[in-house]
N, C-alpha and C positions, 0 to 999 in steps of 0.2 A: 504494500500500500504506500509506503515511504516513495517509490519509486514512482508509482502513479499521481499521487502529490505533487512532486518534485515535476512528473510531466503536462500538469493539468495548463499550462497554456497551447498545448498541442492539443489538447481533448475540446479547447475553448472555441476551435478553429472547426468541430461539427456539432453540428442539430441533433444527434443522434447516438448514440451507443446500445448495440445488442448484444447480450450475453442471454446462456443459455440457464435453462433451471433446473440445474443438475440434481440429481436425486443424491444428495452428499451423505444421508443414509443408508443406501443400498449401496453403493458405492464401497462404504465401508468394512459391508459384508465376505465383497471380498479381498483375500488378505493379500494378496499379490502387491494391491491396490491402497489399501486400508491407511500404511503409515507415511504414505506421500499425501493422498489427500488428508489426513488429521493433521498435519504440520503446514498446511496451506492454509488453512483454516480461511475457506467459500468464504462461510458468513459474515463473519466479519469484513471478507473485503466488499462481499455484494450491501452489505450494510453502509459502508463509508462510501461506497459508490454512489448507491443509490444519495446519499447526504451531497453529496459534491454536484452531483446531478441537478438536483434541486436547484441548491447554491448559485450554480452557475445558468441555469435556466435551459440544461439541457436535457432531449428528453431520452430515459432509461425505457426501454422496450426489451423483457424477459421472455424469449423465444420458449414454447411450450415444452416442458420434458422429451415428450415424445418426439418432437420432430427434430426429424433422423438430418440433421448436417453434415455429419460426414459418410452419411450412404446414397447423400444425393450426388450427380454430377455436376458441377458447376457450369458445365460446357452445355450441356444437352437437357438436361433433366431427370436422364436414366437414374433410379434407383436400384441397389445391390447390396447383398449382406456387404458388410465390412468386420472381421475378427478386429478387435485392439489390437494385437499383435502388428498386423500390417500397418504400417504408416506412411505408405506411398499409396496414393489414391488411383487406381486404374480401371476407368470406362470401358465395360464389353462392347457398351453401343458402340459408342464413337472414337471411342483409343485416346482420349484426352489422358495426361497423366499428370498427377501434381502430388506437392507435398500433402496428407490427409487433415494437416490442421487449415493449413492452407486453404483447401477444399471447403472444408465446414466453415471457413472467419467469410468467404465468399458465399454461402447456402444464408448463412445466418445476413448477412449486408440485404442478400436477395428478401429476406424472411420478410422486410420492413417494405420494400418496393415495389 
């Protein structure tokens, strides 16, 4: 959050910010997963977000749980499982390929537009 602070004249320069609503519960379940996300601690950053948001007069839009940002294509639309393991995003439809976060930060920009 320090970091995001420190960059909030870059954040002041859009209308908009979408993050997703991560189930940081289930998440936790499993343990591969469990003590990286419990040392991020979501809540509190979607908390101070959501406050700076306000602050600044910009608007926070929380992409639904369920939709799937990094099984969509960004290119095309095709949807497809994706395992967590993979982190290279690669379309059957259309062979578009990207990085899988990548892939979801562009599904989610789309989610608002």
């Amino acid at each position: 959050m320090h970091y995001i602070n420190s960059q909030h004249g870059r954040a002041l320069n859009h209308s908009t910010i979408v993050i997703e609503d991560l189930n940081v519960s289930g998440m936790l379940k499993n343990h591969k997963l469990a003590s990286a996300i419990a040392d991020c601690g979501f809540y509190e950053f979607k908390r101070q977000l959501t406050y700076k948001c306000e602050w600044y007069g910009i608007e926070l839009v929380i992409a639904d749980r369920y939709y799937p940002s990094s099984q969509i294509c960004s290119n095309c639309g095709h949807q497809q499982k994706m395992p967590l393991h993979l982190r290279t995003y690669k379309c059957r439809e259309c062979g578009f390929e990207t990085d899988r976060d990548f892939n979801a930060a562009i599904n989610l920009k789309n989610y608002v537009y």
